[in-house]
Structure formats: structure tokens, C-alpha cells
C-alpha positions in Angstrom: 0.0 0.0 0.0 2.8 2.4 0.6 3.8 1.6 -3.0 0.5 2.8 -4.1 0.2 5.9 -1.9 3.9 6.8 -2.9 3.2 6.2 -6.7 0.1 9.1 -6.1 2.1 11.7 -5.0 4.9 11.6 -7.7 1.6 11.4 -10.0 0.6 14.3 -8.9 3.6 15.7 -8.7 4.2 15.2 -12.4 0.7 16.3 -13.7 -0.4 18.9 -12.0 0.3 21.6 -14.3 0.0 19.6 -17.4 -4.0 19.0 -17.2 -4.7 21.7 -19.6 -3.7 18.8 -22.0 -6.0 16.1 -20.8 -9.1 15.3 -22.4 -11.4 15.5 -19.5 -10.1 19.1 -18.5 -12.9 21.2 -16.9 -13.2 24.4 -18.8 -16.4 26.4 -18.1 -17.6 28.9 -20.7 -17.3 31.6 -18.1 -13.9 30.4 -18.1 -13.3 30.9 -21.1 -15.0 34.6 -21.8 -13.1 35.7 -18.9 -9.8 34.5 -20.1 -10.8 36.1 -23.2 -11.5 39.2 -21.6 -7.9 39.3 -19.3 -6.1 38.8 -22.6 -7.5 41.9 -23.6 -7.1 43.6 -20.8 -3.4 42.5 -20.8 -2.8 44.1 -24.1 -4.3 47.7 -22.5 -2.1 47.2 -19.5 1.2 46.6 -21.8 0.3 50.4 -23.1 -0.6 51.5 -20.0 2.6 51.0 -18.5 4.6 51.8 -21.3 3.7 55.2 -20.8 4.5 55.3 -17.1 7.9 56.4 -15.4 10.4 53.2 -15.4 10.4 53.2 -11.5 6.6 53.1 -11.2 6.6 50.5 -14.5 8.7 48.2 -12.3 7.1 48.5 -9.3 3.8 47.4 -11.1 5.8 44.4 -13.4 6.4 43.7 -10.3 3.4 43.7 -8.2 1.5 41.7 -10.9 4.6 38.8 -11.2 4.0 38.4 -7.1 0.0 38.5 -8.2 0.4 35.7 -10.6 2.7 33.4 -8.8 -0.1 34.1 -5.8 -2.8 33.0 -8.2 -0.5 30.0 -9.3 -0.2 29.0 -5.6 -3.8 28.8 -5.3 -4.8 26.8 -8.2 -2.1 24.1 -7.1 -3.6 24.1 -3.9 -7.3 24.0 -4.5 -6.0 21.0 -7.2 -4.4 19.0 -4.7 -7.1 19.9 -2.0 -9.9 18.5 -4.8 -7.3 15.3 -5.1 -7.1 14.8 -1.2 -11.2 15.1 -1.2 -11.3 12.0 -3.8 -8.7 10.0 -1.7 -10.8 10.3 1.1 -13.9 10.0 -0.6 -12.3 6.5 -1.4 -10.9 5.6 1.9 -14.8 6.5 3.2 -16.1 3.9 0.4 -13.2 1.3 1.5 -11.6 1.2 -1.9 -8.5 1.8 -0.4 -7.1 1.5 3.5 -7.1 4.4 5.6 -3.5 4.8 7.1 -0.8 7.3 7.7 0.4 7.5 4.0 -2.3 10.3 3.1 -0.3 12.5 5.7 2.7 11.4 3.7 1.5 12.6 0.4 0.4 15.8 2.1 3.8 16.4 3.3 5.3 15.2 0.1 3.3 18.2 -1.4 3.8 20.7 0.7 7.7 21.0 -0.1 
């Protein structure tokens, strides 16, 4: 069992930022329109801050690289919270053993 709980983690280690690629990605049309919509918006911003003084211009390149590596953080943890749901979902049906190797993978993922 430890094979099986230690074969999980490196799984999802490995995909969790590939599943863009998958065919049973979730993609909402809201999704979608408001990607659409930041691309957009992006393009503005580029102009925007083109015209700006280079100190402030960094200091907002800068704010919104923090932003996006915040939002990144999120995603992976709301992904490997939704994974953590299903494991126990499955321990609560008795497909697989409850033991300590769950806390394993959690601390496995949290490096």
C-alpha cells in the first residue's frame, strides 16, 4: 500500500500543471469569456505601463509577477485539496485503507 500511496504523490507531482492537455479538463464557458476578456485587458495594461515612469513601471511588473505566482499557488492548492477530497472519498467507500500514508503525500506536497 505504501507503493500505491507513494506512486500518487509523484503522479501528482508530475501532472499537475499539465492537465490543460487532458481530455477531461474542466473548462467552463465563463472560463473561457473571462480569459478572453484578461487577454485583452493585458494588451491595455502593456500600453498603460509603457507610458509610465520606469520606476513606477517596475514596481507594477512587479506587483503583478508576485500576483500571478499568488494565483498559481492557489490553483495548485485548490488541485491538490480537490485530489485529497477524492482520496478520502475513497478511503470513506473502502476502496482503499485508511493509514498514515495520506499524511505522507500531504507532506510530500507541501515541499
Amino acid at each position: 500500500m505504501d507503493r500505491f500511496y507513494e506512486a500518487v504523490a509523484n503522479f501528482l507531482e508530475e501532472q499537475r500543471c499539465d492537465s490543460e492537455q487532458w481530455e477531461y479538463t474542466v473548462m467552463p464557458e465563463e472560463m473561457k469569456e473571462v480569459n478572453e476578456e484578461l487577454k485583452q485587458m493585458n494588451e491595455k495594461l502593456v500600453q498603460h505601463l509603457e507610458r509610465l515612469p520606469e520606476t513606477e513601471r517596475k514596481f507594477f511588473v512587479q506587483y503583478f509577477e508576485i500576483l500571478d505566482r499568488a494565483h498559481f499557488k492557489e490553483e495548485q492548492r485548490s488541485y491538490y485539496q480537490g485530489i485529497m477530497d477524492g482520496m478520502e472519498l475513497l478511503c470513506g467507500l473502502g476502496l482503499i485503507k485508511r493509514n498514515n500514508n495520506m499524511k505522507k503525500i500531504l507532506e510530500k506536497l507541501e515541499k
